[in-house]
C-alpha positions in Angstrom: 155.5 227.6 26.6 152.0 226.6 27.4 151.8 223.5 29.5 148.0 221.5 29.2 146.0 220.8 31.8 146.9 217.0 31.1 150.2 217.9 31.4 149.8 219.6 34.6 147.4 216.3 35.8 150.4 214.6 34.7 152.9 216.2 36.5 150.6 216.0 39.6 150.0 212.3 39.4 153.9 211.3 38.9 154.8 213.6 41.8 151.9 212.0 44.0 153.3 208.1 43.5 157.0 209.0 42.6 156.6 206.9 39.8 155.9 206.6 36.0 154.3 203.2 35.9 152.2 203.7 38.8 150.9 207.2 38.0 150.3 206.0 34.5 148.1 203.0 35.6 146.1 205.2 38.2 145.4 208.0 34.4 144.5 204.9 32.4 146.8 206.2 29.8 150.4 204.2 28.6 153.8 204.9 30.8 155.7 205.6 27.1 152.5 208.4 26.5 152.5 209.6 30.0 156.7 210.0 29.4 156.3 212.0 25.9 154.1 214.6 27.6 155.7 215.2 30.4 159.4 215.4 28.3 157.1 218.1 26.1 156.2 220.1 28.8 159.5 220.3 30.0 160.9 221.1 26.8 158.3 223.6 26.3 159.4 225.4 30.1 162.7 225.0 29.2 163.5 223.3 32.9 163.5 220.1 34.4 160.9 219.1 36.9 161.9 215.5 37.7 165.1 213.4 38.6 165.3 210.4 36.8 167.2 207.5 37.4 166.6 203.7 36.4 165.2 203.3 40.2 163.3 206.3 41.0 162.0 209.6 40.0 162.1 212.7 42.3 161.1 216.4 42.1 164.0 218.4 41.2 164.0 222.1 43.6 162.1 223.8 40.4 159.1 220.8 40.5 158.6 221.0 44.2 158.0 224.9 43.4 155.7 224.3 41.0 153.5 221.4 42.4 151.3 223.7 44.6 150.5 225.5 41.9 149.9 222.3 39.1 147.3 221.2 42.2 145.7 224.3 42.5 145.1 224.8 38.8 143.4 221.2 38.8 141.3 222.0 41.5 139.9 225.1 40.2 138.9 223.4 36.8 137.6 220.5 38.5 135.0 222.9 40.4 135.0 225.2 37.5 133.5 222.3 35.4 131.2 221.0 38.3 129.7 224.4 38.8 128.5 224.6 35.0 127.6 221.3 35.0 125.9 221.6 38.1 126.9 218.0 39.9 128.8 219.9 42.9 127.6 217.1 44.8 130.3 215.3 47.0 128.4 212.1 47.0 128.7 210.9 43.8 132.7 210.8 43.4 136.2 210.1 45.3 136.2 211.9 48.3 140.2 212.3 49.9 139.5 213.2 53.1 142.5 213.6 56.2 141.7 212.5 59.4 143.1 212.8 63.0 144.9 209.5 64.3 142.1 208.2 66.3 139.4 209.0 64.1 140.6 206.6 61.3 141.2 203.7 63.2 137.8 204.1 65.4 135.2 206.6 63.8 135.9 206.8 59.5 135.0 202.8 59.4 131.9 203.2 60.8 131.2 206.7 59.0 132.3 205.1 55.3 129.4 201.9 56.1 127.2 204.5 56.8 127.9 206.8 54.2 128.2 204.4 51.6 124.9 202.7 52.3 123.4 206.4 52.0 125.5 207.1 48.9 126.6 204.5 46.7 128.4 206.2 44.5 130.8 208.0 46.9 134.1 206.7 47.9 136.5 207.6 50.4 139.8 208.0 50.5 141.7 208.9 53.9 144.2 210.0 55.2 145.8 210.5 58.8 148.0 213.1 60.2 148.1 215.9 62.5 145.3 218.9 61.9 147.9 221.3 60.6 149.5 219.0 58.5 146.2 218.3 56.8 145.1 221.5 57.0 148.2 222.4 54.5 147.0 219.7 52.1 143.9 221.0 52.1 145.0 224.3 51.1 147.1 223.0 48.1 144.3 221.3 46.9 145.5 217.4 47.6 142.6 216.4 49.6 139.2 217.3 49.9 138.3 218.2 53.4 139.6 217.5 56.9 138.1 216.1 59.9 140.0 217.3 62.5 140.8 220.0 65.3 139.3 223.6 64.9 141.3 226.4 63.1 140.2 230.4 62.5 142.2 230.3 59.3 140.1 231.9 56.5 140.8 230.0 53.2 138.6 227.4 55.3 135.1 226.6 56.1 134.1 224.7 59.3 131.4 222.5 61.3 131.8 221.6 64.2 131.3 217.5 64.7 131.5 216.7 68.2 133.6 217.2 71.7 136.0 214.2 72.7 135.8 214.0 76.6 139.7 213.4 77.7 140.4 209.9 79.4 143.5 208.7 81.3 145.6 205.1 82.1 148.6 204.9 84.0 150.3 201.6 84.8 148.4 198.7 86.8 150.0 199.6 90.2 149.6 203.2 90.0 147.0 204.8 92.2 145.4 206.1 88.9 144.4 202.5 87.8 143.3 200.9 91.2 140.7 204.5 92.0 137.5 203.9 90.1 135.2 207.3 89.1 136.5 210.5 87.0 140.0 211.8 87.7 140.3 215.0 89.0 143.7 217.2 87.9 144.9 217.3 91.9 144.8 213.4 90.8 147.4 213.8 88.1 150.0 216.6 90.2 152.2 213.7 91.5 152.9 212.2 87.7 154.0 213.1 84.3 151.6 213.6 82.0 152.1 211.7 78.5 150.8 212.5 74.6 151.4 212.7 71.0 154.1 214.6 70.1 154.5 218.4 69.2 151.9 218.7 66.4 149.5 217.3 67.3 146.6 219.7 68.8 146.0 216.9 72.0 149.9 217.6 72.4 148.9 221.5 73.1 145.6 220.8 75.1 147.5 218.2 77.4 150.2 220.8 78.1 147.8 223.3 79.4 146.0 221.1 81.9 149.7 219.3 82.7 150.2 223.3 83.6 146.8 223.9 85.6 147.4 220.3 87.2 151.0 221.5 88.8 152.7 218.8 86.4 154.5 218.7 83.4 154.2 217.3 80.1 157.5 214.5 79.5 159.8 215.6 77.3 161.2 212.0 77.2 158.6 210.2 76.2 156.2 211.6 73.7 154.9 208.8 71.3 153.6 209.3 67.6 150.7 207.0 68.1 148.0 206.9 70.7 149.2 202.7 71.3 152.8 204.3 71.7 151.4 206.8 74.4 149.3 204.0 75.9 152.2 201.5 76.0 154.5 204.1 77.5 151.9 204.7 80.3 151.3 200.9 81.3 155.2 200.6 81.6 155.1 203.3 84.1 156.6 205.9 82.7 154.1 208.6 83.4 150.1 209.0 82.8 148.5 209.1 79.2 146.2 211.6 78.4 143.6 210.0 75.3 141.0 211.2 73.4 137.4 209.3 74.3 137.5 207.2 70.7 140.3 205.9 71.1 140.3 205.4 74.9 136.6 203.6 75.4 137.0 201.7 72.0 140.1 199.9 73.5 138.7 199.7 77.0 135.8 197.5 75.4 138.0 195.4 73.4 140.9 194.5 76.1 138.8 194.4 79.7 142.1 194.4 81.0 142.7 198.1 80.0 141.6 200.2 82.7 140.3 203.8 81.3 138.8 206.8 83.9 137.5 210.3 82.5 139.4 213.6 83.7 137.3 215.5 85.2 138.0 219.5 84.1 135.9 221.6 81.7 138.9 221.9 79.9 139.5 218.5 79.2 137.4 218.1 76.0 139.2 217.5 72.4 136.8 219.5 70.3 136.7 217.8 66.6 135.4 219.8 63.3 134.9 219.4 59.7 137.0 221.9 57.4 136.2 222.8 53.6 138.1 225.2 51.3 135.8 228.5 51.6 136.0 228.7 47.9 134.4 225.0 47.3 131.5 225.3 45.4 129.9 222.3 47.5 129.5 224.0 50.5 126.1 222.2 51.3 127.0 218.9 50.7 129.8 219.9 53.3 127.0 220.7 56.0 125.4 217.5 54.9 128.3 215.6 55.5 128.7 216.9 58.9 125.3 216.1 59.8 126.1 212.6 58.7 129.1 212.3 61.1 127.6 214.0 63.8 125.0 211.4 63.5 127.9 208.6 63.6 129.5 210.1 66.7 125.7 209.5 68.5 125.8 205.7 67.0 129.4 205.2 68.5 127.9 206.5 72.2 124.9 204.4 72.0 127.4 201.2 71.2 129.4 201.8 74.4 129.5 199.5 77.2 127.1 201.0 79.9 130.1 201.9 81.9 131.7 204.6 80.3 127.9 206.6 79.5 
């Protein structure tokens, strides 16, 4: 009744790609192997942990409670062995980091150039989402560290990257797009104010100066991507509220795409790097920030003189 820890890495990696053949291919072991040990271990617990059909393979109600747990073991022997080995270092292996929406697609490809001209050896791996969806699978242990809003939980360990000033578009005839300068919020009292959906920390931040503005945040149209949001804005339906790297990376690409700054000390989307507390790399965390930090200044020095 004593499952191994290849067992457990087994179990992980099927659950993970919901497959035998690819989770076998990704351990560099045979599917009919992979299939014995996990049958074993099974056996061994006296349950079943996966639905099998000829199609697909899913985690039965008793696998889903366990999985959490299978990561966590992993990830404790993975640091357990790095700490008496001492290579804690985070630059010489797969990184999984999770990322907000807007910093993949416009910070994380400059960052991985720069950090993989620095360090050779490290490879990322990301993955969006909203903060406290990442922040959950950095607790279980299924990626490595998050870049994304900041969060007083304990189990993690933060630095603080840099603040996103807030930007805003509105359709082409709206008084919003034809006024040049920053926006003030009396500017946005008249309009509904558009976002991500509930989730996402912008959604939050965009609700409270909606409040402050004498607005409201629509109900009706909340997007799941910043293009959705922008989209929804330039076909009138209300004004979008985006985060600088998003907003002045498009505004440089499509001249047509007319961008102006709120105006509010409020209106800042203030982005962090989170660790588990108990990593043993803690330093080559605060490296790492530093690193990013130092890609956020590249990204400002790029921009068109017109959004400085």
């Amino acid at each position: 009744m004593r499952p191994t820890l290849r067992q457990i890495e087994y179990f992980v990696a099927v659950a993970d790609h919901g497959a035998f053949g690819a989770a076998a291919k990704v351990l560099a072991v045979s599917q009919p192997s992979l299939s014995k040990q996990l049958s074993t271990m099974e056996d061994e617990l006296g349950v079943r942990l996966f639905e099998r059909t000829s199609r697909r393979v899913a985690l039965t109600p008793t696998g889903r409670a366990v999985l959490a747990r299978g990561r966590s073991i992993l990830r404790e022997v993975r640091d357990f062995k790095a700490v008496a080995r001492g290579t804690t270092s985070l630059f010489a292996a797969k990184l999984s980091i999770g990322v907000l929406p807007s910093v993949g697609a416009y910070f994380m490809p400059i960052a991985n150039r720069r950090l993989h001209r620095l360090y050779p050896d490290l490879r990322l791996v990301v993955q969006e989402g909203a903060t406290r969806q990442l922040l959950d699978l950095l607790k279980d242990g299924s990626i490595d560290a998050v870049i994304g809003t900041p969060t007083n939980d304990p189990e993690f360990d933060s630095a603080p990257l840099f603040e996103e000033a807030l930007w805003v578009c509105a359709a082409s005839d709206d008084p919003i797009s034809i006024g040049r300068g920053p926006v003030s919020l009396s500017d946005l009292s008249d309009s509904p104010l558009l976002s991500l959906s509930a989730g996402f920390s912008l959604h939050d931040l965009v609700e409270r100066l909606a409040q402050m503005a004498g607005t409201y945040l629509s109900r009706d149209y909340q997007g799941g991507s910043l293009d959705a949001v922008r989209q929804m804005a330039v076909m009138g339906a209300g004004v979008a509220i985006l985060p600088s790297l998003y907003a002045l990376a498009e505004a440089v690409r499509d001249p047509e795409f007319r961008v102006r700054r709120l105006d509010h000390p409020e209106a800042v989307h203030p982005i962090a790097l989170h660790w588990r507390h108990a990593s043993p790399a803690a330093e080559d965390f605060q490296r790492l920030a530093a690193e990013l930090i130092s890609v956020k200044e590249e990204i400002r020095a790029l921009r068109d003189d017109r959004f400085a």
